[in-house]
C-alpha positions as CSV (number, residue, x, y, z in Angstrom):
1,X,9.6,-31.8,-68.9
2,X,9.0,-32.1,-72.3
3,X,11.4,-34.0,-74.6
4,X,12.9,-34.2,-77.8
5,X,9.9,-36.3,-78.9
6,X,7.7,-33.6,-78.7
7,X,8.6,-31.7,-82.0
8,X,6.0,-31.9,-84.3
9,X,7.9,-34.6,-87.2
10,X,11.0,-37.1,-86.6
11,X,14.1,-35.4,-87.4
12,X,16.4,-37.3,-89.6
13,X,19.3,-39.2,-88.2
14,X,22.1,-36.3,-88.7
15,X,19.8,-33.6,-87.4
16,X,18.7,-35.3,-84.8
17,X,22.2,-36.1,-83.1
18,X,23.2,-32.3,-83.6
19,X,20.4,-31.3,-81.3
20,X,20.2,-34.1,-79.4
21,X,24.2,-33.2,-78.8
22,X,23.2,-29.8,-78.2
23,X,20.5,-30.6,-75.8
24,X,22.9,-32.5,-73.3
25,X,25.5,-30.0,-73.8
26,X,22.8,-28.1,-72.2
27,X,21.9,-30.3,-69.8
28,X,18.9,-30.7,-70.3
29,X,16.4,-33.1,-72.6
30,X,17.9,-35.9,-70.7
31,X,15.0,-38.1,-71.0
32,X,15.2,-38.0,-75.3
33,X,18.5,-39.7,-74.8
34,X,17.4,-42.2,-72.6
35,X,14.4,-42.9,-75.0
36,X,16.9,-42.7,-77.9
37,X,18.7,-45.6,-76.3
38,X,15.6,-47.5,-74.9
39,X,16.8,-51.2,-74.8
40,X,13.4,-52.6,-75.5
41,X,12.6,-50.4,-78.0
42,X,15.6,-51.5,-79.6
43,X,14.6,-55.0,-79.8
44,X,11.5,-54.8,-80.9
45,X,13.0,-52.9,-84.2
46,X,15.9,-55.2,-84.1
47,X,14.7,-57.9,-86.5
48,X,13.2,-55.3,-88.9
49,X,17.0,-54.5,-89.8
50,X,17.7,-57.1,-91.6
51,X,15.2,-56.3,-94.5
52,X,17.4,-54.7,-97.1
53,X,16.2,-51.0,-98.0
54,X,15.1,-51.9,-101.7
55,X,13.2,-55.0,-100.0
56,X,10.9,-53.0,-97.8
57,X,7.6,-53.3,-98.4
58,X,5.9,-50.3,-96.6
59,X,8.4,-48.0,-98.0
60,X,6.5,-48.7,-101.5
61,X,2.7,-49.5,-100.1
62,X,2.4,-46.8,-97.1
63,X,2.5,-43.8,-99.4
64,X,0.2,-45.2,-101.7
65,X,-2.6,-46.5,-98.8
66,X,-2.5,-43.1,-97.8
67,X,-4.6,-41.7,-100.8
68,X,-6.1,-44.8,-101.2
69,X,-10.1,-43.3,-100.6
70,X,-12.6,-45.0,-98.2
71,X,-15.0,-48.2,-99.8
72,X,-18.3,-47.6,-100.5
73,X,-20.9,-48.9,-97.6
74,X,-21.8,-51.9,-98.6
75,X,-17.7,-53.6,-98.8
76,X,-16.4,-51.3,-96.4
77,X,-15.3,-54.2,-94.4
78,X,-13.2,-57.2,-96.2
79,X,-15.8,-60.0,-95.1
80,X,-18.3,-57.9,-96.3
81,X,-16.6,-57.1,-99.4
82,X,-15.6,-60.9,-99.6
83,X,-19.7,-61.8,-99.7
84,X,-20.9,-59.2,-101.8
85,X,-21.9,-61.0,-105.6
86,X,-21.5,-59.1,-108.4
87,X,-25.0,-59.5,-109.6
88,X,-25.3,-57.5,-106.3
89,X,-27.4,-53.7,-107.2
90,X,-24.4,-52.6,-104.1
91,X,-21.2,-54.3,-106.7
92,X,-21.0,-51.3,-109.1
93,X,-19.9,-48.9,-107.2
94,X,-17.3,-51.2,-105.6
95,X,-15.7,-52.1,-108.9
96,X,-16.0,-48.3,-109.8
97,X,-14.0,-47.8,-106.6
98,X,-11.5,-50.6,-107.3
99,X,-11.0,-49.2,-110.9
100,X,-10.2,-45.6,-109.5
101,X,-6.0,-44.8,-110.5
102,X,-5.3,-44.6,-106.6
103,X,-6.5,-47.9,-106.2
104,X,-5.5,-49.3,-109.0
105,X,-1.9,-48.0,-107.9
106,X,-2.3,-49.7,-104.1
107,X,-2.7,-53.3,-106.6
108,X,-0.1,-52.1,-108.5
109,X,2.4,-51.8,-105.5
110,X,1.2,-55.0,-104.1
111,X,1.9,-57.0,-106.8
112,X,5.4,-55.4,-107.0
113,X,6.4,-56.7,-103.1
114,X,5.2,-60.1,-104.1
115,X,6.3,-62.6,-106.1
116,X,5.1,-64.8,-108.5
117,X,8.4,-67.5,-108.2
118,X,7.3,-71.3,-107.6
119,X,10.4,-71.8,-105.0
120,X,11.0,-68.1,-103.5
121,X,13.9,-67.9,-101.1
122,X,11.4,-66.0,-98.6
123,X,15.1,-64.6,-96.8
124,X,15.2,-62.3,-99.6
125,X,11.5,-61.7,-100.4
126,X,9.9,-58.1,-99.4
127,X,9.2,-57.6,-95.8
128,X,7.8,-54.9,-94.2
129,X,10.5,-53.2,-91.8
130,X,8.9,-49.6,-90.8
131,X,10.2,-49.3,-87.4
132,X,8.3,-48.8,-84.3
133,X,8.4,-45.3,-83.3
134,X,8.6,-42.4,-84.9
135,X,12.7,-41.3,-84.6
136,X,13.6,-43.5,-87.7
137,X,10.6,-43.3,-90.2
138,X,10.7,-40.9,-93.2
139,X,9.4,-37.6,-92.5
140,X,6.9,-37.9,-95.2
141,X,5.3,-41.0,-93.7
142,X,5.1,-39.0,-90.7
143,X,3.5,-36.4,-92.2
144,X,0.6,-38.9,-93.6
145,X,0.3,-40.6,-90.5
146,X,1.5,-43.6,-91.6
147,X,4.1,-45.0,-89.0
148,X,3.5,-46.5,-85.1
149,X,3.1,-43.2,-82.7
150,X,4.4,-44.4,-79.2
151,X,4.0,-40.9,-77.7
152,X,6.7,-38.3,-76.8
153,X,8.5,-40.9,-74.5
154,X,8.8,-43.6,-77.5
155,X,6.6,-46.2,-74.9
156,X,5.7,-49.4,-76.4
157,X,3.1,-49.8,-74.3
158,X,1.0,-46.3,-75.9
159,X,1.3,-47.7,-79.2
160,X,-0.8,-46.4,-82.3
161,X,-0.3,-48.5,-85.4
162,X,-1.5,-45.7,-87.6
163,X,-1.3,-47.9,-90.8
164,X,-3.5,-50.9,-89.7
165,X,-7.0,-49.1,-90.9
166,X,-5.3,-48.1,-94.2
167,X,-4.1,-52.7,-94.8
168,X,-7.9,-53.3,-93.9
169,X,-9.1,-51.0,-96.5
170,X,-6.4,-52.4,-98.8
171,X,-7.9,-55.8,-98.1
172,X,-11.5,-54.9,-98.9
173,X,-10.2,-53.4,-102.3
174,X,-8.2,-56.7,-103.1
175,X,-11.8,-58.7,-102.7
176,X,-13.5,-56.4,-104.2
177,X,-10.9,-56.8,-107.3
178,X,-11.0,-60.6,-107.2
179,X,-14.8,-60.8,-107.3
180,X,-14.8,-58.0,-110.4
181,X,-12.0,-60.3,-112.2
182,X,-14.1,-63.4,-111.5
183,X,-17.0,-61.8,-113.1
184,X,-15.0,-60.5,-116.1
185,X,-13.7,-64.7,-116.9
186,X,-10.4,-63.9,-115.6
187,X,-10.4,-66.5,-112.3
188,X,-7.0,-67.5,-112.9
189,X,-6.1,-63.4,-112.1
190,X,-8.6,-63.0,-109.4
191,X,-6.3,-66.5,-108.1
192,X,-3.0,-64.7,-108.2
193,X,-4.1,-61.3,-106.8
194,X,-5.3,-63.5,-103.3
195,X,-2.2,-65.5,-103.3
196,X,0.1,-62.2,-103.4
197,X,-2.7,-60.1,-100.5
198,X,-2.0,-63.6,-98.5
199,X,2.3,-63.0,-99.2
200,X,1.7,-59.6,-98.1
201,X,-0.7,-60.6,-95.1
202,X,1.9,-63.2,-94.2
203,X,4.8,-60.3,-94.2
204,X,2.4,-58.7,-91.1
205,X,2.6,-62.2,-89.3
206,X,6.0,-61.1,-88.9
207,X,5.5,-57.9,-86.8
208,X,5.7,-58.0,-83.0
209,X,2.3,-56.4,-82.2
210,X,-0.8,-58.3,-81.1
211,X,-3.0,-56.6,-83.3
212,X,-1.1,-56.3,-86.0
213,X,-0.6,-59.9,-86.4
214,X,-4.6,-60.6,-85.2
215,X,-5.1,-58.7,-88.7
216,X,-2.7,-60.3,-90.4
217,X,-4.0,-64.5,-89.4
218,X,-7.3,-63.0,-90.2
219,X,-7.0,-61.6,-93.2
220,X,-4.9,-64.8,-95.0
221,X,-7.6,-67.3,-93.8
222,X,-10.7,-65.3,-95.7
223,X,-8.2,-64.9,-98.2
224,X,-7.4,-68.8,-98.6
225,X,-10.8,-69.1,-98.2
226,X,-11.7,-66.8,-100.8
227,X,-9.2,-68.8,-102.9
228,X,-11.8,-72.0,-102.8
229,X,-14.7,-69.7,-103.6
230,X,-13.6,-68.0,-106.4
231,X,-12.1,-71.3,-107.7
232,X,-16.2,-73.0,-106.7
233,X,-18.2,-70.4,-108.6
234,X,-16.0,-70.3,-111.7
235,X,-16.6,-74.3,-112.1
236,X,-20.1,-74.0,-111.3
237,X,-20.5,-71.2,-113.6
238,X,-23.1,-71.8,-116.5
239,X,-20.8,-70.1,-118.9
240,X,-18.2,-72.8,-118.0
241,X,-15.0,-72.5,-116.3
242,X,-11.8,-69.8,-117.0
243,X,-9.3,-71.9,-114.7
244,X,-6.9,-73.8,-116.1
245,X,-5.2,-76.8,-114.3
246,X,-1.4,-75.9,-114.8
247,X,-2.0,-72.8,-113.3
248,X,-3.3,-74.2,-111.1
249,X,-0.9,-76.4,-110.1
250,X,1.4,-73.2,-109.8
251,X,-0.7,-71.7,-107.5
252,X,-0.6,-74.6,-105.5
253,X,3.4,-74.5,-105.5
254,X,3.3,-70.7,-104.0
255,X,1.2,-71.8,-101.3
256,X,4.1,-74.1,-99.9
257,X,4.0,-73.9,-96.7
258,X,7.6,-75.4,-95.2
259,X,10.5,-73.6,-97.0
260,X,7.9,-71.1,-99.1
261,X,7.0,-67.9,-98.4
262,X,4.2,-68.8,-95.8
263,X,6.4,-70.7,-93.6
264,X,3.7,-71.5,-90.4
265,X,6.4,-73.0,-89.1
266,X,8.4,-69.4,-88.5
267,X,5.6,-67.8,-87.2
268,X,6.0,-66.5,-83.4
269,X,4.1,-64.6,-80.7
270,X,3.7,-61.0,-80.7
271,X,6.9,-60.0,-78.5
272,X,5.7,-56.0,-78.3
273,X,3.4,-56.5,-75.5
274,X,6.2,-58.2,-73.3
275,X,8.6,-55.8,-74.4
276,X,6.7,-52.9,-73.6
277,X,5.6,-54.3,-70.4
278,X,9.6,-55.1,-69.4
279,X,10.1,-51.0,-70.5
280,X,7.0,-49.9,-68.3
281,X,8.4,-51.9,-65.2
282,X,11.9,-50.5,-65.4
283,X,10.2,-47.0,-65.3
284,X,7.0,-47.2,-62.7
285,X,9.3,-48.7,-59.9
286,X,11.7,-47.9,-57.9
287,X,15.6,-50.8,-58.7
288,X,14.9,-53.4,-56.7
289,X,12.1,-51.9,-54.8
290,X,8.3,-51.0,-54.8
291,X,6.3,-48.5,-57.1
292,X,7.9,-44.9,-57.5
293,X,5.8,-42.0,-58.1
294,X,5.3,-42.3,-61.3
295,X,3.3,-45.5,-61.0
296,X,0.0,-44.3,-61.1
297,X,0.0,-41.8,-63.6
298,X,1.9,-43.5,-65.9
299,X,-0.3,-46.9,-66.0
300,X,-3.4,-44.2,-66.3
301,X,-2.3,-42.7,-69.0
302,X,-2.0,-46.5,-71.0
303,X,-4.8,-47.7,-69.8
304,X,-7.1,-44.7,-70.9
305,X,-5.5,-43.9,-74.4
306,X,-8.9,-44.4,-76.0
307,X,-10.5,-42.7,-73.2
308,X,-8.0,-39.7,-72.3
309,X,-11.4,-38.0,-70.0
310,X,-10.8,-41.1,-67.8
311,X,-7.4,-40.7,-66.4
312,X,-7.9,-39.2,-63.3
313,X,-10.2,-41.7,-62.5
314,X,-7.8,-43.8,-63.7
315,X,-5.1,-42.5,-61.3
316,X,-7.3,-42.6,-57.9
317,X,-7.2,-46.4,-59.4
318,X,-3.8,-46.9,-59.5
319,X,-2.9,-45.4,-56.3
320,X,-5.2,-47.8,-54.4
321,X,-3.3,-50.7,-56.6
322,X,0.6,-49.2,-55.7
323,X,0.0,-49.9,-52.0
324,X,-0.4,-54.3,-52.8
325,X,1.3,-54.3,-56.0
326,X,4.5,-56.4,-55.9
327,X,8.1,-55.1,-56.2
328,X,9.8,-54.8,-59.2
329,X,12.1,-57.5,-59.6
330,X,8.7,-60.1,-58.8
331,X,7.1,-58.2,-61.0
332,X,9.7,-58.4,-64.1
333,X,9.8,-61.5,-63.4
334,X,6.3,-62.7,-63.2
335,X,6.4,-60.6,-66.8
336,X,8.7,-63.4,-68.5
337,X,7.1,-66.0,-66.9
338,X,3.9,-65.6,-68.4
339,X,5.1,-64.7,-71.6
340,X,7.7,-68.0,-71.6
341,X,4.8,-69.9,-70.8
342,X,2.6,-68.7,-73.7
343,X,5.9,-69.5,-75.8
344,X,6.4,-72.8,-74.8
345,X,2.8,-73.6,-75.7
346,X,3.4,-72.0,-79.1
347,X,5.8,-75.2,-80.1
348,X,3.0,-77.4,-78.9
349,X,1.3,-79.9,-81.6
350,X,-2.3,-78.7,-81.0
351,X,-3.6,-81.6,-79.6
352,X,-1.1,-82.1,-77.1
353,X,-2.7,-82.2,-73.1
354,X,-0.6,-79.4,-72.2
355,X,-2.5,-77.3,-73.8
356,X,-5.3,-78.0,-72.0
357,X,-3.7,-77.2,-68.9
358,X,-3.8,-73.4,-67.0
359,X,-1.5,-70.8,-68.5
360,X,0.1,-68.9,-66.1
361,X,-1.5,-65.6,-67.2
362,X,-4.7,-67.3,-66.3
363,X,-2.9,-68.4,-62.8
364,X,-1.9,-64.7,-62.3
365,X,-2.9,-62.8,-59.1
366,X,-4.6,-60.0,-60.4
367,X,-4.1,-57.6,-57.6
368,X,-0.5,-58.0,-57.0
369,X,0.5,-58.1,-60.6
370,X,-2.3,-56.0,-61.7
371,X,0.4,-53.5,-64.2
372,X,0.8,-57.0,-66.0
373,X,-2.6,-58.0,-66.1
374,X,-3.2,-54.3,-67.7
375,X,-0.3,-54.5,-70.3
376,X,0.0,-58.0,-71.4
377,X,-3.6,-58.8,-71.7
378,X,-4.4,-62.4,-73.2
379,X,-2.8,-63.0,-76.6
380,X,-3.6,-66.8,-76.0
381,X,-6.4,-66.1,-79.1
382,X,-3.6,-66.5,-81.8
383,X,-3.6,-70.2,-81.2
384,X,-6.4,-70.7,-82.1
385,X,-5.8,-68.1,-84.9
386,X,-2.4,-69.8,-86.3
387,X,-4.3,-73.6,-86.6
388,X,-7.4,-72.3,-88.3
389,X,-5.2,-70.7,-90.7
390,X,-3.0,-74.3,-91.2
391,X,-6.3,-75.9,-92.2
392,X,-7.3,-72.9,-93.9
393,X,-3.9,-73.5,-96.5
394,X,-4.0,-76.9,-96.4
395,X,-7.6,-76.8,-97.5
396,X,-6.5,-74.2,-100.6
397,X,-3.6,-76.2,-101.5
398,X,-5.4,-79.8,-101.0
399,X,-9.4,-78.4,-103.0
400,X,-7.9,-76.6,-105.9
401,X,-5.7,-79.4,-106.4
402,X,-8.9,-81.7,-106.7
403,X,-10.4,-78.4,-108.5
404,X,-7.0,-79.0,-111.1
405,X,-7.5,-82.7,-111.5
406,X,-11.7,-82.4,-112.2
407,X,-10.5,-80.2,-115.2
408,X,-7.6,-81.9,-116.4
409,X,-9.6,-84.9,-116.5
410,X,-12.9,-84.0,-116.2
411,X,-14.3,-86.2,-113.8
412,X,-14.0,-86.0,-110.0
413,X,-11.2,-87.7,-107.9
414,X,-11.7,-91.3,-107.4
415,X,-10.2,-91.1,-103.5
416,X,-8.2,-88.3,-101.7
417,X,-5.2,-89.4,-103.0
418,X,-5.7,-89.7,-106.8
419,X,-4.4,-86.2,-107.0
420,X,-0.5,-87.3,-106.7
421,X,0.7,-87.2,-108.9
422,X,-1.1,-85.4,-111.7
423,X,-1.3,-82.8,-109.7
424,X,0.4,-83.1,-106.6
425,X,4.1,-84.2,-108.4
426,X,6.5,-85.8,-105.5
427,X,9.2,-84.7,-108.2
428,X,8.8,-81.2,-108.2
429,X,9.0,-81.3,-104.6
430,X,5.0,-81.6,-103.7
431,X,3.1,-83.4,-101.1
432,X,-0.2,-84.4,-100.5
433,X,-1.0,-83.0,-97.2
434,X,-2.4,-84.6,-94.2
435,X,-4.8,-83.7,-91.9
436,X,-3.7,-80.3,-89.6
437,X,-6.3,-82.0,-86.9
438,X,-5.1,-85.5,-87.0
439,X,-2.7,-86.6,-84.2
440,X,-1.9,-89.2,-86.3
441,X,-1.3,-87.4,-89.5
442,X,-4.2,-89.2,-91.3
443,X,-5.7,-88.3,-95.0
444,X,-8.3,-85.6,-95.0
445,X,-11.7,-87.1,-95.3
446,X,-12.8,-86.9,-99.0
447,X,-15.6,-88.0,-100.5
448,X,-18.3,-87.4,-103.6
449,X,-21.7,-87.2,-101.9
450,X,-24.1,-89.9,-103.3
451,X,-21.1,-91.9,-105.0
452,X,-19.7,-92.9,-102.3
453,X,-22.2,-92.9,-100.0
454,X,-24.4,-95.8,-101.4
455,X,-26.5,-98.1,-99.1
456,X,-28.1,-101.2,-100.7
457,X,-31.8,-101.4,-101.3
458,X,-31.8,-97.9,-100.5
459,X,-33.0,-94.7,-102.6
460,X,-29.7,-92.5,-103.6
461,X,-29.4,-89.4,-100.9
462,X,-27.7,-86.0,-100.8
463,X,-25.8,-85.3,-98.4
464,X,-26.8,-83.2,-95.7
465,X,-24.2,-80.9,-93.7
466,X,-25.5,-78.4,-90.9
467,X,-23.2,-75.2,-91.3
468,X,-21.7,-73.2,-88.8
469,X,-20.4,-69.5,-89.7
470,X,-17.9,-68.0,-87.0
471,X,-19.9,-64.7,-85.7
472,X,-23.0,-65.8,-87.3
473,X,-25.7,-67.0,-84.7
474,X,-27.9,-69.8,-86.5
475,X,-26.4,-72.2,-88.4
476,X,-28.1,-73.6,-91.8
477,X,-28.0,-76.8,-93.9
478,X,-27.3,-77.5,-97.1
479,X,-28.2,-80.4,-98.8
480,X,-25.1,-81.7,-101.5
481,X,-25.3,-84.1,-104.4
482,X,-23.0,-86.0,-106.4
483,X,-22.2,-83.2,-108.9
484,X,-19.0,-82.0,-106.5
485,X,-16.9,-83.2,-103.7
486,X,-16.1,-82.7,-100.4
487,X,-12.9,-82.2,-98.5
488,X,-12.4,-81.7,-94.3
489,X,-10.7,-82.1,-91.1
490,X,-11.7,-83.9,-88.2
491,X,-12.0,-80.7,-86.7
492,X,-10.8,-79.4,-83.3
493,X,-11.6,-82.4,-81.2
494,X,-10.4,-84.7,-83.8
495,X,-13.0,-86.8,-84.4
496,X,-14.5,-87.7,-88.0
497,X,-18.1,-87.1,-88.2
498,X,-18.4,-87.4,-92.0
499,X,-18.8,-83.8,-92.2
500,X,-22.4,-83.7,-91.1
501,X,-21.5,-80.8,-88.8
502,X,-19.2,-78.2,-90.4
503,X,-18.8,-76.4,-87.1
504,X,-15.2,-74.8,-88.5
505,X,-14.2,-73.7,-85.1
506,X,-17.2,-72.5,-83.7
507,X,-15.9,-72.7,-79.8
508,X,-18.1,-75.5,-77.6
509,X,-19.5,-76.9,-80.7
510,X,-18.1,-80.6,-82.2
511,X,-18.1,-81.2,-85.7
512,X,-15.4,-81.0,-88.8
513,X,-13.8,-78.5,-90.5
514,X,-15.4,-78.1,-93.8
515,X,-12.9,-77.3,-96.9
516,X,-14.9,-77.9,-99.6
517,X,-17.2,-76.7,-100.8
518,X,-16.0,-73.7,-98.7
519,X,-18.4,-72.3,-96.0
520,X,-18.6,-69.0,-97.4
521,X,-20.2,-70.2,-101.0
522,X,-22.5,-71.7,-99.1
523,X,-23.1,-69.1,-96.9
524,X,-23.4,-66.5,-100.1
525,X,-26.1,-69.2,-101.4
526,X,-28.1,-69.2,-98.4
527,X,-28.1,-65.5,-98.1
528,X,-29.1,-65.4,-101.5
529,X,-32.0,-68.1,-100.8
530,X,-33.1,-66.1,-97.8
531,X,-33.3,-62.9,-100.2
532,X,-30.7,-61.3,-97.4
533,X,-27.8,-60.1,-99.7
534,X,-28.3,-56.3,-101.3
């Protein structure tokens, strides 16, 4: 039976209650009210309410992502785009790109839902507050594909986020724009426009979806990062620097993470998966019993959304799951369970044994819960997502305050701490930040290679650090003198190597977590030593 969700655009609210009224006059299209009044669907918009209309920022963005054209090639994704030089023969035709009006208007809109205030009260900042589902977004963003399609029942679980490609073509244009700024002597601009992309990117944090918050940690750690690498070219530059130390200092302020806009500390776990897992239960079993008819084809037709040819397949599957599946109170059940467990590890310091323990998704019998196994999948990855991108802001703030004091002064820092307060001002509310992978909130380990690295009798040494880049197989060193300094955590297992492994968080590999110089500089000049980059 079809229902009301089957029209081909959202009716607005008036219209829709008329037929909606007219439809259960009739008696029939009882299924669009139920939708309509979906409790979990409900509360996964709830939050989004409170986001005042004039405050919304995909109500500005949306319409403008969706003329914003595709990157050329060579930056069509942001790391790539993040890489590419602009002495690159590949760079032209990205800046052309990033100079076109529609793009220029996406930057325009983005720096309209930021904010440029040193102590933002990030209650009333821009969020973005589209609602999941299609019943209460504007017909025009409908039209443009620019909204979350759940299907003609409004399930959770058959989520499209039909935006998401258009924020990671937005984020390719924004690198692309900070590396042609950077080139042109305007650092300090290329500076804001990453700070605002990482406001915006933090607004996506806020979302309930797994993968919409997977884009957003992601996309503001190569963005901090891409803070530090703008900010090491321009002071290596042989035409000297175009950053200036007050600005600076600003910048530093707008990256404050308790009480500012980025607020890790108010970041949760996506809630959409168990949500929609709590709305598929209520409607593949029988209250209080075993699986209803619906069962099978239902779960089939989630689990092959990218592979539609596949569901009757699919269904054969499920059938021969029904007959050992538990009922559905154990099954709602086991559904909070897992995802309370996942919470409670989420308040967790990160080096806390706990963690290392079992979760219970990983405990979960596969057969007899196998509809949870299928919607809730493992969002477990954000951990390790949320404290790279602590280290990744506390490695911004913490270099380009050292960045600040080299030009102020222009010498390098004598310790970590010489930076308070010149640049780091107690007074103005600043702190010098500790180590995110210290359980005993220790300095991060600082140091000017040759300097302060001096053995007696012996011959004067760079300093040699073997680099590991996430999803890049061999690691490379780099050899690093006394004309720059370095800045890193003790890494995941908390130990202090001095920084002769930067292993970041290369999984099963023990080292430290390399701030500056940042990994992807050196990375660009090993690519460029190897004659790899275009």
């Amino acid at each position: 039976m079809k229902t009301l969700y089957a029209s081909a655009r959202p009716f607005s609210s008036p219209l829709r209650r008329v037929l909606l009224g007219t439809a259960l006059a009739a008696g029939t299209f009882l299924f669009a009210a139920a939708a309509l009044a979906d409790e979990w669907l409900d509360r996964a918009n709830e939050s989004f309410k409170s986001i005042q209309p004039d405050k919304r920022s995909d109500t500005v963005l949306l319409p403008l992502l969706a003329k914003l054209t595709d990157p050329p090639a060579g930056v069509a994704k942001a790391d790539l785009a993040a890489l590419l030089p602009a002495a690159s023969t590949q760079f032209q035709a990205a800046a052309d790109w990033a100079q076109l009006d529609t793009s220029k208007a996406v930057l325009e809109a983005l720096s309209k839902v930021t904010t440029n205030d040193l102590k933002p009260d990030w209650k009333k900042a821009y969020g973005f507050g589209q609602p999941y589902g299609s019943q209460d977004v504007d017909p025009d963003l409908y039209a443009i594909k620019m909204y979350t399609e759940l299907g003609e029942q409004q399930t959770l679980a058959e989520a499209k986020i039909l935006y998401l490609p258009a924020l990671a073509k937005m984020e390719s244009l924004v690198q692309v724009e900070a590396t042609r700024l950077a080139a042109d002597g305007k650092a300090m601009e290329a500076l804001d426009l990453l700070v605002r992309f990482t406001h915006f990117a933090r607004q996506i944090a806020d979302r309930k979806f797994f993968a919409e918050q997977k884009w957003a940690y992601e996309s503001m750690c190569r963005s901090l990062e891409r803070m530090r690498d703008i900010a090491y070219q321009d002071i290596r530059s042989s035409g000297g620097s175009h950053l200036n130390s007050d600005a600076i200092r600003d910048g530093i302020r707008r990256l404050k993470d308790r009480g500012g806009l980025m607020g890790l500390d108010r970041l949760k776990l996506p809630e959409a998966e168990r949500l929609a897992t709590r709305q598929i239960v209520g409607r593949i079993f029988e209250p209080g019993a075993g699986p209803n008819p619906s069962f099978s084809r239902i779960l089939a037709t989630v689990s092959t959304q990218k592979h539609p040819l596949r569901i009757f397949s699919e269904t054969a599957k499920w059938d021969a799951v029904a007959v050992a599946h538990e009922g559905e109170k154990k099954t709602a059940t086991q559904a909070d369970n897992v995802y309370n467990d996942w919470a409670s590890r989420w308040e967790l310091p990160r080096l806390d044994v706990k963690l290392k323990l079992p979760t219970t998704y990983a405990r979960l019998d596969k057969v007899k819960y196998a509809a949870l196994d299928a919607m809730l999948g493992d969002i477990s990855s954000l951990f390790d997502k949320r404290w790279q991108l602590e280290a990744e802001l506390v490695g911004t703030r913490m270099s380009l305050a050292h960045v600040a004091f080299f030009l102020s002064t222009k010498s390098l820092a004598p310790e970590y701490s010489s930076i308070r307060p010149r640049i780091i001002d107690p007074k103005a509310g600043d702190a010098l930040d500790t180590d995110p992978f210290s359980s005993k909130g220790e300095p991060l380990g600082f140091f000017v290679p040759i300097r302060d690295v001096k053995v007696a009798g012996a011959e004067p040494k760079p300093h040699v650090v073997r680099v590991f880049v996430p999803g890049v197989k061999d690691p490379f060193e780099k050899k690093l003198g006394d004309d720059g300094f370095m800045l890193y955590g003790r890494g995941p297992d908390g130990n202090d190597t001095r920084c002769t492994r930067a292993t970041q968080l290369v999984e099963d590999e023990k080292g430290d977590f390399l701030m500056w110089p940042p990994v992807m500089s050196l990375y660009r000049e090993h690519l460029e030593t190897e004659g790899k980059l275009p």
